[in-house]
VOGU-3710 file (C-alpha; in Angstrom, 3 decimals, decimal comma):
1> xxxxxxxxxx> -35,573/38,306/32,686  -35,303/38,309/28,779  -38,425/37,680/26,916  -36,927/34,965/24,730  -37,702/32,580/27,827  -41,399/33,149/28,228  -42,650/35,548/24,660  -43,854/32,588/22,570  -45,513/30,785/25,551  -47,791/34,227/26,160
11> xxxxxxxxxx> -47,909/35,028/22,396  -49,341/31,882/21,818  -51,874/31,412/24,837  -53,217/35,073/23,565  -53,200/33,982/20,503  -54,865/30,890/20,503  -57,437/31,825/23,442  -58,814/34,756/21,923  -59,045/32,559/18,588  -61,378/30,228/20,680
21> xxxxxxxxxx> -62,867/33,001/22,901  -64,209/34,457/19,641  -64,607/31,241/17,635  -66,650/29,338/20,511  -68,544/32,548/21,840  -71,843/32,456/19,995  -72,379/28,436/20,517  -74,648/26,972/22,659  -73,433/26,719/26,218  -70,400/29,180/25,429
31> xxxxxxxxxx> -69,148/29,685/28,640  -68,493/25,611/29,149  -67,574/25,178/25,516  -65,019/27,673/25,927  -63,512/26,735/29,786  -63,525/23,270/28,414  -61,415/24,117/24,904  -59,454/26,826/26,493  -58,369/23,913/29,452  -57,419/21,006/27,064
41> xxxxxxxxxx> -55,284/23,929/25,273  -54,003/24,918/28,933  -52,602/21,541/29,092  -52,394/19,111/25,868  -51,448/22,110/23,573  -49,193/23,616/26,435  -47,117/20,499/26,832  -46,718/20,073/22,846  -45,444/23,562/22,658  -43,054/23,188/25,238
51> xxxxxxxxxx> -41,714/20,120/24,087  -41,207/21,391/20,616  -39,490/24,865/22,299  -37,551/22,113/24,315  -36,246/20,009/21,054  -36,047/23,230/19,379  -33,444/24,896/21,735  -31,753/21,713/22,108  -30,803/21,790/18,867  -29,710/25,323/18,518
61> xxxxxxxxxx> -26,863/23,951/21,243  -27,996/25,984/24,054  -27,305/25,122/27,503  -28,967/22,864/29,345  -30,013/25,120/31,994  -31,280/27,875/28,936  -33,339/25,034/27,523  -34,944/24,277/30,897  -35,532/27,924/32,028  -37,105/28,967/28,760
71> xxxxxxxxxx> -39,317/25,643/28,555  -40,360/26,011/32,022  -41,016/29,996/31,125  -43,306/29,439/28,411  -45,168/26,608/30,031  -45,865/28,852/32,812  -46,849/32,104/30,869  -49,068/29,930/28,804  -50,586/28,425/31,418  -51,291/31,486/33,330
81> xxxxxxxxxx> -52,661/33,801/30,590  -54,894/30,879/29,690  -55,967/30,824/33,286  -56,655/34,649/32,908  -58,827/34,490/30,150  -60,750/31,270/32,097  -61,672/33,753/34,524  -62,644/36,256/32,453  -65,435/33,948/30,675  -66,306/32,333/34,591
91> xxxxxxxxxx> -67,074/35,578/36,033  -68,060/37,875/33,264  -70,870/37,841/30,629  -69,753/36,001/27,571  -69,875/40,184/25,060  -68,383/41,547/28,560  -65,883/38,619/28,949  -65,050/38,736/25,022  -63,793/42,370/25,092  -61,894/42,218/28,105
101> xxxxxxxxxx> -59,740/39,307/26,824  -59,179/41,486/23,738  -58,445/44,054/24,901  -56,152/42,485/27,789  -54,828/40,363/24,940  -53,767/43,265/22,513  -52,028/44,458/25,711  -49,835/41,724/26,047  -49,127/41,694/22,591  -48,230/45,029/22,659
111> xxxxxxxxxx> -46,184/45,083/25,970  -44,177/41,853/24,466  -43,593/43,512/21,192  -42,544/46,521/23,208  -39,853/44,378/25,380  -38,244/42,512/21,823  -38,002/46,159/20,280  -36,324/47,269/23,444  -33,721/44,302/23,731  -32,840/44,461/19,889
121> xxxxxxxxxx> -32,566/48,191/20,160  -34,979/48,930/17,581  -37,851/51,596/17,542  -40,816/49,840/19,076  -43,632/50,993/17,073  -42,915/49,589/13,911  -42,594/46,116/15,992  -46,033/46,618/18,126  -47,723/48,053/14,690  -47,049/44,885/12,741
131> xxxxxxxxxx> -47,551/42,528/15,839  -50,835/44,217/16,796  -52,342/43,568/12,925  -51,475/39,804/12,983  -53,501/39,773/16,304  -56,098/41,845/14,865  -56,321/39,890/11,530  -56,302/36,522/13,947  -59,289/37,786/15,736  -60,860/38,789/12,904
141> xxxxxxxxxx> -60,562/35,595/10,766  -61,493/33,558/14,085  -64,543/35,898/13,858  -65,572/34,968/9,843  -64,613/31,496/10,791  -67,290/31,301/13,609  -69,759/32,246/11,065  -68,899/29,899/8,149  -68,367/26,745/10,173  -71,699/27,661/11,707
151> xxxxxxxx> -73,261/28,135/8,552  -71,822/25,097/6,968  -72,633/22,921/9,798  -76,134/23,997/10,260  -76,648/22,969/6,151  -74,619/19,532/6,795  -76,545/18,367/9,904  -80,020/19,795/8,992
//
């Protein structure tokens, strides 16, 4: 199975769940803030995403059966890393939970940059390098954003 049919489903569930993993971990009732946000993304955000990969291969002219398998792909890989992470947070500490969706996340990241590199027939590690820094710099801004928004929000409501 190529990764064209399920890469930006996964790419974006690791993306965007570690973004609210790390955003929504210091708030109040973390582990519910985050199932909750990291469910609505599981299916609202999920559904938008494959609708726009569905439009988007339609009008590339690929087959109907393409556009189907490669929707249906990244639904499912979206939905199922997103369910990964889910129960990471239900049945680990919130720090614990944290660095095993990192590092779990990075993993993917690095496995799918591994499979593109493999199917274009380039060297991988310039591919997984540059992949693995957007993550990073993802987590870390998702990090600095945590703090800000909580610091600006404590000043507007107090």
């Amino acid at each position: 199975m190529r990764s064209h049919n399920y890469s930006f489903g996964a790419t974006s569930a690791v993306m965007t769940g570690l973004a609210i993993i790390i955003g929504l971990g210091s708030t109040v009732n973390a582990k519910t803030n985050i199932i909750i946000a990291l469910l609505i993304i599981a299916i609202a955000d999920n559904v938008s995403d494959s609708f726009g990969i569905h439009i988007h291969q339609e009008s590339q002219s690929a087959s109907s059966r393409e556009v189907r398998r490669t929707t249906l792909l990244n639904f499912l890989a979206r939905l199922l890393m997103t369910a990964v992470f889910i129960l990471l947070i239900v049945l680990f500490s919130i720090p614990f939970a944290t660095v095993l969706s990192v590092i779990l996340g990075l993993s993917v990241i690095m496995w799918l940059s591994y499979s593109v590199s493999r199917q274009r027939r380039v060297k991988p590690f310039p591919i997984i390098f540059e992949h693995l820094l957007l993550a990073i710099a993802v987590i870390v801004v998702s990090f600095l954003l945590r703090d800000v928004i909580s610091q600006l929000a404590t000043k507007i409501v107090t």
